[in-house]
PDB file of N, CA, C and O in Angstrom, chain B, residues numbered from 101:
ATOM      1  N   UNK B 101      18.526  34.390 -15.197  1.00  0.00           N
ATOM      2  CA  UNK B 101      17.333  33.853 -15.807  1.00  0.00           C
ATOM      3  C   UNK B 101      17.599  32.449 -16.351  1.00  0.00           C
ATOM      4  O   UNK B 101      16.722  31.597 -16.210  1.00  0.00           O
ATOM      5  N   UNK B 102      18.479  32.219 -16.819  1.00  0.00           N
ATOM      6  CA  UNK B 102      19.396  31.170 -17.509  1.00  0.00           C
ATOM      7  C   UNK B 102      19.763  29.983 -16.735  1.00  0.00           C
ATOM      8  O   UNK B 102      19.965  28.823 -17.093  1.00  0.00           O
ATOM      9  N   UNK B 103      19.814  30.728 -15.225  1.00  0.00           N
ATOM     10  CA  UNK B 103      20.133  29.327 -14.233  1.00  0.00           C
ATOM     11  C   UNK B 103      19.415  28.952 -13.538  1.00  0.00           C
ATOM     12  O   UNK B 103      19.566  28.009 -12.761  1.00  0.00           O
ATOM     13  N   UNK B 104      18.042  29.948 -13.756  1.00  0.00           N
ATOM     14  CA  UNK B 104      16.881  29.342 -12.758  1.00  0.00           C
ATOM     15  C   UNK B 104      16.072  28.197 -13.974  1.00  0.00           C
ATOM     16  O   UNK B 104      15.514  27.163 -13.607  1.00  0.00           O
ATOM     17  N   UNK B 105      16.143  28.560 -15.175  1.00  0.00           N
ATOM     18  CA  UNK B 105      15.698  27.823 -16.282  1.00  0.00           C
ATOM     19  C   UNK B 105      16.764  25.833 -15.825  1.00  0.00           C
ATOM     20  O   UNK B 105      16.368  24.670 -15.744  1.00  0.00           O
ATOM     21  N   UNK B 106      17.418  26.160 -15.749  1.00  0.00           N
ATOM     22  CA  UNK B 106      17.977  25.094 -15.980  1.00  0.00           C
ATOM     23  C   UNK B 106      17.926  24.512 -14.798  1.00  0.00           C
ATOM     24  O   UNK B 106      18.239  23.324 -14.886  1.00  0.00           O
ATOM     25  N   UNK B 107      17.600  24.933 -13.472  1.00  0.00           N
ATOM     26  CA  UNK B 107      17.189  24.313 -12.212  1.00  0.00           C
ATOM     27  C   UNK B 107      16.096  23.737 -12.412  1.00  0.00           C
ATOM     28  O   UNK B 107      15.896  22.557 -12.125  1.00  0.00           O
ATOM     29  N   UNK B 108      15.373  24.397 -12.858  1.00  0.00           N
ATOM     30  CA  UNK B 108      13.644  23.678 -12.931  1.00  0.00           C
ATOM     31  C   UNK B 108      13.676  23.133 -14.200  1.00  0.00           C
ATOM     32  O   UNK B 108      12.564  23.215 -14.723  1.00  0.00           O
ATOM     33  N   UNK B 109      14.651  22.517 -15.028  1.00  0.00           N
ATOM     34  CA  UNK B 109      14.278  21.196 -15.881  1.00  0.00           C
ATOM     35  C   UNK B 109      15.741  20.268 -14.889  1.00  0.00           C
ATOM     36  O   UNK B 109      16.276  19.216 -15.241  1.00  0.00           O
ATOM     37  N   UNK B 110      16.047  21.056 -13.695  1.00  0.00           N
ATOM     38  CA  UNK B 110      16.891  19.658 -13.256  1.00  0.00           C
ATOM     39  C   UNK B 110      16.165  18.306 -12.400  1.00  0.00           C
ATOM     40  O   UNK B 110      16.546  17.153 -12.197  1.00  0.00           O
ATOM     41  N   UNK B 111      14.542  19.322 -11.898  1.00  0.00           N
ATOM     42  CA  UNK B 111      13.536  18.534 -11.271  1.00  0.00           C
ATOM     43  C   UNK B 111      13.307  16.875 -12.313  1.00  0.00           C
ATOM     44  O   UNK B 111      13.631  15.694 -12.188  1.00  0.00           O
ATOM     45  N   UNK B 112      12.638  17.642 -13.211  1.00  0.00           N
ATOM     46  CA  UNK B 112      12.339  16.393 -13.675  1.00  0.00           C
ATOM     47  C   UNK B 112      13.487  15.656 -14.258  1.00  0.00           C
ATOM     48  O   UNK B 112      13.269  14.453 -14.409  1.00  0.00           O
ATOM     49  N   UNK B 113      14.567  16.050 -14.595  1.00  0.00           N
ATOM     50  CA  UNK B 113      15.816  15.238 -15.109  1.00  0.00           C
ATOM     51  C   UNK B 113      15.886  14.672 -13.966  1.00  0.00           C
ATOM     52  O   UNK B 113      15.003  13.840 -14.175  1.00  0.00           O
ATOM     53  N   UNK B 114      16.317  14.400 -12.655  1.00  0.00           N
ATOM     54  CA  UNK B 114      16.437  14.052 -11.649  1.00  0.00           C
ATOM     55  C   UNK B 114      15.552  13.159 -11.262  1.00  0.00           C
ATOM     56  O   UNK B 114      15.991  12.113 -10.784  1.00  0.00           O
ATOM     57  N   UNK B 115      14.219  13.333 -11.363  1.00  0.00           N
ATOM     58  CA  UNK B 115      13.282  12.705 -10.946  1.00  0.00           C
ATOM     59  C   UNK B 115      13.175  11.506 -11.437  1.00  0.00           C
ATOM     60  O   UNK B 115      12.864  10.481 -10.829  1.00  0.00           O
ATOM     61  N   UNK B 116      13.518  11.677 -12.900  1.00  0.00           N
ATOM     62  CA  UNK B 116      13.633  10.488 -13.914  1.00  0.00           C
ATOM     63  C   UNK B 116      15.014   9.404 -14.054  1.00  0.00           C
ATOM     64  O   UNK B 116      15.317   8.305 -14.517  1.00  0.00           O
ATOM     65  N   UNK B 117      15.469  10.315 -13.462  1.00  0.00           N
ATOM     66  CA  UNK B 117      16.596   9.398 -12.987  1.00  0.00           C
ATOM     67  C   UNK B 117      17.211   8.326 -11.872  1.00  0.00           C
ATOM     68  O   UNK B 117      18.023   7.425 -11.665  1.00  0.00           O
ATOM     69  N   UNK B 118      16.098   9.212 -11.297  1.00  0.00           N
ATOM     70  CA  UNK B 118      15.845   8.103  -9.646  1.00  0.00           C
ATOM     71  C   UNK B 118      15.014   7.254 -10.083  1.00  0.00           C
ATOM     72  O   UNK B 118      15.124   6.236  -9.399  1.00  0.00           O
ATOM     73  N   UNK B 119      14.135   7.125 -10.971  1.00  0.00           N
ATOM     74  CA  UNK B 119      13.339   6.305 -11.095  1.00  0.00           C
ATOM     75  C   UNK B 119      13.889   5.490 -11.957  1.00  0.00           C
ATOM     76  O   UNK B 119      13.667   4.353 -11.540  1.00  0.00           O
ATOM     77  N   UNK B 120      14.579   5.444 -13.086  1.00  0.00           N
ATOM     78  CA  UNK B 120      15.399   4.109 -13.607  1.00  0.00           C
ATOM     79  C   UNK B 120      16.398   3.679 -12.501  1.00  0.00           C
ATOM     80  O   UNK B 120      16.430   2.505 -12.131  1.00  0.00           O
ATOM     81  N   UNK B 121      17.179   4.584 -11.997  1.00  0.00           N
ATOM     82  CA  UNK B 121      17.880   3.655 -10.889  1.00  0.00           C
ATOM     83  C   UNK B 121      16.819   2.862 -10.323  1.00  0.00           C
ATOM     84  O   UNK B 121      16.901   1.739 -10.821  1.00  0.00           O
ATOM     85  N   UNK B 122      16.271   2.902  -9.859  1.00  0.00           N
ATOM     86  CA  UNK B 122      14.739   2.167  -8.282  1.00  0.00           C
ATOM     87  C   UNK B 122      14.398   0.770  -9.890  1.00  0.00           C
ATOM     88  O   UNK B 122      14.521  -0.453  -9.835  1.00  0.00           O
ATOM     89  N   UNK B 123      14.126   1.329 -10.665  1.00  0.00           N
ATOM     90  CA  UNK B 123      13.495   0.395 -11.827  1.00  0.00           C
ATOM     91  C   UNK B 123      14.668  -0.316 -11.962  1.00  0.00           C
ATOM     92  O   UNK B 123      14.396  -1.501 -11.769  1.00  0.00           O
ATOM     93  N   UNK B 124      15.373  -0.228 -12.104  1.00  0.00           N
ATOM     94  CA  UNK B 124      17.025  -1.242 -12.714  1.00  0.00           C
ATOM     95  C   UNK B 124      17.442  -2.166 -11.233  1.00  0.00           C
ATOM     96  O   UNK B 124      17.778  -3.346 -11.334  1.00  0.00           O
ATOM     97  N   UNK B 125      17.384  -1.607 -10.151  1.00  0.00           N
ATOM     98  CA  UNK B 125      17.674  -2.197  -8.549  1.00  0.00           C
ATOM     99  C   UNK B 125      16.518  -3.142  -8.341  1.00  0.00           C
ATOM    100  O   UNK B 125      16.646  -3.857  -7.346  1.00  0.00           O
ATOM    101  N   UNK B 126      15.410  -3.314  -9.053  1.00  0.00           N
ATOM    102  CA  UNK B 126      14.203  -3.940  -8.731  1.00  0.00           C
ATOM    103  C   UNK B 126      14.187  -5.403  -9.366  1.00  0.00           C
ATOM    104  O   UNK B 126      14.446  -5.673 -10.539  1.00  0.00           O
ATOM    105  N   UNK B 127      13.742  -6.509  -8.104  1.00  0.00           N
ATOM    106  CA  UNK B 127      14.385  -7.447  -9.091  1.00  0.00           C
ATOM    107  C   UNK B 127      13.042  -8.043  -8.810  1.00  0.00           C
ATOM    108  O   UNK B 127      12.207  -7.521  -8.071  1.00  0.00           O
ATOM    109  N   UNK B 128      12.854  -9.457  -9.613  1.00  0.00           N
ATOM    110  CA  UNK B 128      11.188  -9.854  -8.982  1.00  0.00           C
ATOM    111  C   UNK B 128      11.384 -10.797  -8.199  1.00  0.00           C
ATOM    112  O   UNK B 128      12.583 -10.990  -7.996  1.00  0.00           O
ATOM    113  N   UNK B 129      10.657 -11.514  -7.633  1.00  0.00           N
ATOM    114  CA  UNK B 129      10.373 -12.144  -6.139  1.00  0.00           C
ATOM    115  C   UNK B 129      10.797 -13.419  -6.350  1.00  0.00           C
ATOM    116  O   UNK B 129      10.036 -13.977  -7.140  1.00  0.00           O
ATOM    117  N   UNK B 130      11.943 -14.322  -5.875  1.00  0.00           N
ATOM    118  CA  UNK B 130      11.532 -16.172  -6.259  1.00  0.00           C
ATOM    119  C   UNK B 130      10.705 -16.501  -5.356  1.00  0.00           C
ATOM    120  O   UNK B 130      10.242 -15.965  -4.349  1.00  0.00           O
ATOM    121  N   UNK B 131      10.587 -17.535  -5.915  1.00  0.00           N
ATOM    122  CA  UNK B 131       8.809 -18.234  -5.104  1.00  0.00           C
ATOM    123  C   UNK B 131       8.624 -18.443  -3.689  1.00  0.00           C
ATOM    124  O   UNK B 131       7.587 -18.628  -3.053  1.00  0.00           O
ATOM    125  N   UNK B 132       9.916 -18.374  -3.292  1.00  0.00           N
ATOM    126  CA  UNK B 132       9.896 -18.588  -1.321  1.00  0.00           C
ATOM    127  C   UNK B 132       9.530 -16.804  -0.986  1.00  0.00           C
ATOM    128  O   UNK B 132       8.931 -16.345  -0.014  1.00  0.00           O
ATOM    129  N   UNK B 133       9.850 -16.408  -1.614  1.00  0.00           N
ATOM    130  CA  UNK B 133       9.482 -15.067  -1.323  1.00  0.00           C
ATOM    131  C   UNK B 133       7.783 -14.380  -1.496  1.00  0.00           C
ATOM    132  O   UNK B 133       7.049 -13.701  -0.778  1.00  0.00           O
ATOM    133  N   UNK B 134       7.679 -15.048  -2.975  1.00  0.00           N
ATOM    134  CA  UNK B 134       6.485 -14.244  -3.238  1.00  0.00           C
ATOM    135  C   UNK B 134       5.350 -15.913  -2.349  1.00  0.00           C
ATOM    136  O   UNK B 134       4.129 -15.821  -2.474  1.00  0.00           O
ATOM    137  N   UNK B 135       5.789 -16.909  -1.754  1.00  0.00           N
ATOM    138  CA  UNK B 135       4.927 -17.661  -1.234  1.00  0.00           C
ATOM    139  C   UNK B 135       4.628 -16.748   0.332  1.00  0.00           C
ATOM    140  O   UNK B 135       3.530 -16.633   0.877  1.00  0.00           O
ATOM    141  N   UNK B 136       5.890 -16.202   0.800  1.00  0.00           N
ATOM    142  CA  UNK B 136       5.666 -15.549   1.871  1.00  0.00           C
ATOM    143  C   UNK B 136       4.969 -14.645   1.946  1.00  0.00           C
ATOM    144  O   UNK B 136       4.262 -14.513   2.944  1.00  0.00           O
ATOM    145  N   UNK B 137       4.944 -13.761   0.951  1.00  0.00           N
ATOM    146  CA  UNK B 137       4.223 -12.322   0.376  1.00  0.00           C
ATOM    147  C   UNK B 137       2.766 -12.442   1.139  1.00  0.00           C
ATOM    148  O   UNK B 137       2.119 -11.969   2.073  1.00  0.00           O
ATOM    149  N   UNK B 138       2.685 -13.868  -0.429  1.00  0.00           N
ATOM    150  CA  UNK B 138       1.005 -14.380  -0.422  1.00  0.00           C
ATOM    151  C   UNK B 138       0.426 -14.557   0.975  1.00  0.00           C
ATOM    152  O   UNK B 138      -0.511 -13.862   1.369  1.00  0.00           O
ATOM    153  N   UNK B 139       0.944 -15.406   1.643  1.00  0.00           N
ATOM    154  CA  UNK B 139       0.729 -15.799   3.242  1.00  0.00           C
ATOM    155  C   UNK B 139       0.296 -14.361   3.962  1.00  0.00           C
ATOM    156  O   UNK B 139      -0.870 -14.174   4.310  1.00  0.00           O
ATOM    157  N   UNK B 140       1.223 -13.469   4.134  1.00  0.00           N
ATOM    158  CA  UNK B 140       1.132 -12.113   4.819  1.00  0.00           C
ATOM    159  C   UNK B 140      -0.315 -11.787   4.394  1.00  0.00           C
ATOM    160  O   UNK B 140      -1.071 -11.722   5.364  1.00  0.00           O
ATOM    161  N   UNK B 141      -0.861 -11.579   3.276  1.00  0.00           N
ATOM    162  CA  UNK B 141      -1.609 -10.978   2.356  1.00  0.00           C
ATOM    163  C   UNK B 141      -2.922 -11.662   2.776  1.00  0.00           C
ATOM    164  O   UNK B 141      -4.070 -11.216   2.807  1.00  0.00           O
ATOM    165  N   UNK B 142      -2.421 -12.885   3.095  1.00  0.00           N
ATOM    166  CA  UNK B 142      -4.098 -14.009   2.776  1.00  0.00           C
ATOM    167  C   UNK B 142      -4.144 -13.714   4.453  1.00  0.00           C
ATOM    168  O   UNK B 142      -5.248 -13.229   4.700  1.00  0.00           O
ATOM    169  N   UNK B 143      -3.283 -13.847   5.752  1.00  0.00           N
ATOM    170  CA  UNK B 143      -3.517 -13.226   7.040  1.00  0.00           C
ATOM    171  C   UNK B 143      -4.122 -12.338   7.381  1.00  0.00           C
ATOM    172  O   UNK B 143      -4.923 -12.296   8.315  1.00  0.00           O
ATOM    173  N   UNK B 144      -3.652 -11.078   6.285  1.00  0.00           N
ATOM    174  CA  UNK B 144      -4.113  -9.590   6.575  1.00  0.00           C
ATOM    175  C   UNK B 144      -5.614 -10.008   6.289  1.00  0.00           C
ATOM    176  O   UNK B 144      -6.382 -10.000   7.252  1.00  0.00           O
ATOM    177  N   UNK B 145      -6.061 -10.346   5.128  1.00  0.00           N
ATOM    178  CA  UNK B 145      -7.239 -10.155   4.705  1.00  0.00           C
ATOM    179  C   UNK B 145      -8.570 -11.353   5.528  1.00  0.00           C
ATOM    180  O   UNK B 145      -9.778 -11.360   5.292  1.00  0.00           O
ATOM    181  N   UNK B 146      -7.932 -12.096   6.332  1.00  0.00           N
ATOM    182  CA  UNK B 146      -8.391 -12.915   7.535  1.00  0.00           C
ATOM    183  C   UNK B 146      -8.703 -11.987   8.437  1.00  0.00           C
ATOM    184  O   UNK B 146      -9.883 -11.676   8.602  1.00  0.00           O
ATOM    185  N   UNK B 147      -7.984 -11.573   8.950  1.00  0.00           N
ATOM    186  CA  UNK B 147      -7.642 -10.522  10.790  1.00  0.00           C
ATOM    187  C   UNK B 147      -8.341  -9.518  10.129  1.00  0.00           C
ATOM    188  O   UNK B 147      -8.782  -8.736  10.972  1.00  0.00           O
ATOM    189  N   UNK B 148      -8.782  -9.033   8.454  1.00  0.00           N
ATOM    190  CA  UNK B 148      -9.384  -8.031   8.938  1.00  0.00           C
ATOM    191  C   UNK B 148     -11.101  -8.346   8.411  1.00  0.00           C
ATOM    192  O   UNK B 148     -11.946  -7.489   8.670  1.00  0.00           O
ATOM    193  N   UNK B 149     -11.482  -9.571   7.701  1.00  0.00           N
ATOM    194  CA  UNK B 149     -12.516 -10.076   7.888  1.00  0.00           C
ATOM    195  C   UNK B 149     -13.117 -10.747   9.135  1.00  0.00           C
ATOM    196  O   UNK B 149     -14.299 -11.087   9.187  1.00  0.00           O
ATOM    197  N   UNK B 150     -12.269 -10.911  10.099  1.00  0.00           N
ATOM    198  CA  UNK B 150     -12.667 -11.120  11.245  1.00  0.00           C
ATOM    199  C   UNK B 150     -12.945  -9.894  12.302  1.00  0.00           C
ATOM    200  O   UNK B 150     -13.739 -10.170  13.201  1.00  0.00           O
ATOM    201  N   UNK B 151     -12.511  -8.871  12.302  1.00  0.00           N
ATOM    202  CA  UNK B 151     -12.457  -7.501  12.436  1.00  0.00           C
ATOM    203  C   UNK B 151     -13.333  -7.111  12.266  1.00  0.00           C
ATOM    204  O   UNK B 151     -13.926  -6.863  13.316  1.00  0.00           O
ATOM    205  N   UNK B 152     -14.184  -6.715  10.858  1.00  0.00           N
ATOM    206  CA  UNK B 152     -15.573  -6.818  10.273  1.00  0.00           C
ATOM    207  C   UNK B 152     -16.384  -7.349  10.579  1.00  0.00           C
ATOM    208  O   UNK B 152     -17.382  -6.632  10.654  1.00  0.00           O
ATOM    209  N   UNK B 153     -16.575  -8.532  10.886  1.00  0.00           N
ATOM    210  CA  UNK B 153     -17.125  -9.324  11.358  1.00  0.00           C
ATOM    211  C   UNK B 153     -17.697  -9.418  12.527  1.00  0.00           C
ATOM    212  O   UNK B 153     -18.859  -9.716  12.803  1.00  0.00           O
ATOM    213  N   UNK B 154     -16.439  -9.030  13.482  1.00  0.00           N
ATOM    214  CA  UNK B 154     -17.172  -8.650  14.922  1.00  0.00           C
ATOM    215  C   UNK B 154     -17.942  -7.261  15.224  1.00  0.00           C
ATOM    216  O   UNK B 154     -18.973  -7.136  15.885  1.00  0.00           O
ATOM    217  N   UNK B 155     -17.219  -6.275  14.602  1.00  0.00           N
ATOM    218  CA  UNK B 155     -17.394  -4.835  14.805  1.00  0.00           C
ATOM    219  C   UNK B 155     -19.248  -5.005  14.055  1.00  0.00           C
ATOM    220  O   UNK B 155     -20.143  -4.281  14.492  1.00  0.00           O
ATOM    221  N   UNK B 156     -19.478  -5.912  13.084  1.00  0.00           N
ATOM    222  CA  UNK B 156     -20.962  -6.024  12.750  1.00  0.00           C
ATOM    223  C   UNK B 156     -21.982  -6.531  13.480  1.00  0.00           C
ATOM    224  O   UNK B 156     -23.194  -6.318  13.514  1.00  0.00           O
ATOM    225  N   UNK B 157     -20.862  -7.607  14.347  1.00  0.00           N
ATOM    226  CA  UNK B 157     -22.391  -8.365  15.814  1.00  0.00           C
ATOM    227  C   UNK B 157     -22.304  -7.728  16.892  1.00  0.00           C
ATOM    228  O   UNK B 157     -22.909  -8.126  17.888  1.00  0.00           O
ATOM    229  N   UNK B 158     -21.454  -6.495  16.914  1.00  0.00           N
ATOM    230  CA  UNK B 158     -21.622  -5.818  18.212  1.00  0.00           C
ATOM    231  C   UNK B 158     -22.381  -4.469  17.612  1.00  0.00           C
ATOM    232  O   UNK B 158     -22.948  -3.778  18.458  1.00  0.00           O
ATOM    233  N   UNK B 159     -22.449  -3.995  16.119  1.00  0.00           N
ATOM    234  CA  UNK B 159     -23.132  -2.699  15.527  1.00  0.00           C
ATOM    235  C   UNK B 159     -24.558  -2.926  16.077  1.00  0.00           C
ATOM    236  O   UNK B 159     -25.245  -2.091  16.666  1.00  0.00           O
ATOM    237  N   UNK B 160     -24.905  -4.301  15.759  1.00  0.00           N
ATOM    238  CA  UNK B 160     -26.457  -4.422  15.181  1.00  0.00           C
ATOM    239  C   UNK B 160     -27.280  -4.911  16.405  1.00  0.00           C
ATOM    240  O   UNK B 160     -28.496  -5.075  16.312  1.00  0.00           O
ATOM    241  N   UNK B 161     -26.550  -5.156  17.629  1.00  0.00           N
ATOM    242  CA  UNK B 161     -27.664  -5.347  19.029  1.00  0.00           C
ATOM    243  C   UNK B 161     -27.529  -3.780  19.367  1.00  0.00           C
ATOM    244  O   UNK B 161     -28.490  -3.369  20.017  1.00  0.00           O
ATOM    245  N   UNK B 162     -26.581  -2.846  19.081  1.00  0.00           N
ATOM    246  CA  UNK B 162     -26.572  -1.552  19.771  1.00  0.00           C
ATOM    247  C   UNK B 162     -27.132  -0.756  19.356  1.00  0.00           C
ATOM    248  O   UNK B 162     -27.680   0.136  20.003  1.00  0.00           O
ATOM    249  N   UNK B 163     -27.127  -0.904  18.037  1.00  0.00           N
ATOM    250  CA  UNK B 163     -28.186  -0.369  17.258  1.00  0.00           C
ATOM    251  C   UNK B 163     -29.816  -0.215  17.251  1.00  0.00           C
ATOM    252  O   UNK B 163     -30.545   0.744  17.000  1.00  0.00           O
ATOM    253  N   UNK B 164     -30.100  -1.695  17.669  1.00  0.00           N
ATOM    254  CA  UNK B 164     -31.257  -2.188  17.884  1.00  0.00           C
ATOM    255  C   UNK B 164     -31.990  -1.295  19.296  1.00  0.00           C
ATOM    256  O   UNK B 164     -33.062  -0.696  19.377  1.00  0.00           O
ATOM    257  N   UNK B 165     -30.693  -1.556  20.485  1.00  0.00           N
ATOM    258  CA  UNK B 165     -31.009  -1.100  21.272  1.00  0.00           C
ATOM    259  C   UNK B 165     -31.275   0.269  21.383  1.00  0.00           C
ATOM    260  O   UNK B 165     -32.242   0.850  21.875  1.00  0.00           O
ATOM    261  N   UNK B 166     -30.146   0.737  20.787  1.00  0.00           N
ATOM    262  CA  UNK B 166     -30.891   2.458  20.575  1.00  0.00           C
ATOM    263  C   UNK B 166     -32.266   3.084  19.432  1.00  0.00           C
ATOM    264  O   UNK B 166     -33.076   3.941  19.785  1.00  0.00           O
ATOM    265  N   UNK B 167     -32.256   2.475  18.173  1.00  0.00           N
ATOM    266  CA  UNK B 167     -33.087   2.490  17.830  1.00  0.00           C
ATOM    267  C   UNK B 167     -34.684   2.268  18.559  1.00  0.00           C
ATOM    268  O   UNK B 167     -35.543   3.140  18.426  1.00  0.00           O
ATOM    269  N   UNK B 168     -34.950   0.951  19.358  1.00  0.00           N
ATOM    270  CA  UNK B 168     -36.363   0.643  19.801  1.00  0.00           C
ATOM    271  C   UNK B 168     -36.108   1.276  21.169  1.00  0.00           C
ATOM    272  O   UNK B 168     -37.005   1.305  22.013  1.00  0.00           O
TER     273      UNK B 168
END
């Protein structure tokens, strides 16, 4: 009874422990890095406003067409 007790508080001891390791290994970005980040980020959100964009001028003649 005694060792299943102490298995199931090894979850969260453990759990919490991986997570200061990951937190302590984590370092923050210098600026060539987080400039690259940004770039990726401002692309993604291009390619997928353009994405949107088309998928809306091809919705709304097909639409039309099935509708009338």
């Amino acid at each position: 009874m005694s060792d299943q007790f102490s298995e199931l508080l090894d979850i969260p001891r453990d759990f919490v422990r991986d997570g200061a390791q990951f937190m302590n290994r984590c370092t923050k970005p210098d600026k060539r890095e987080f400039v690259k980040i940004s770039q990726a980020v401002g692309v993604g959100f291009v390619v997928m406003g353009a994405i949107g964009y088309i998928v809306k001028l091809v919705h709304i003649p097909v639409n039309n067409i099935l509708v009338a």
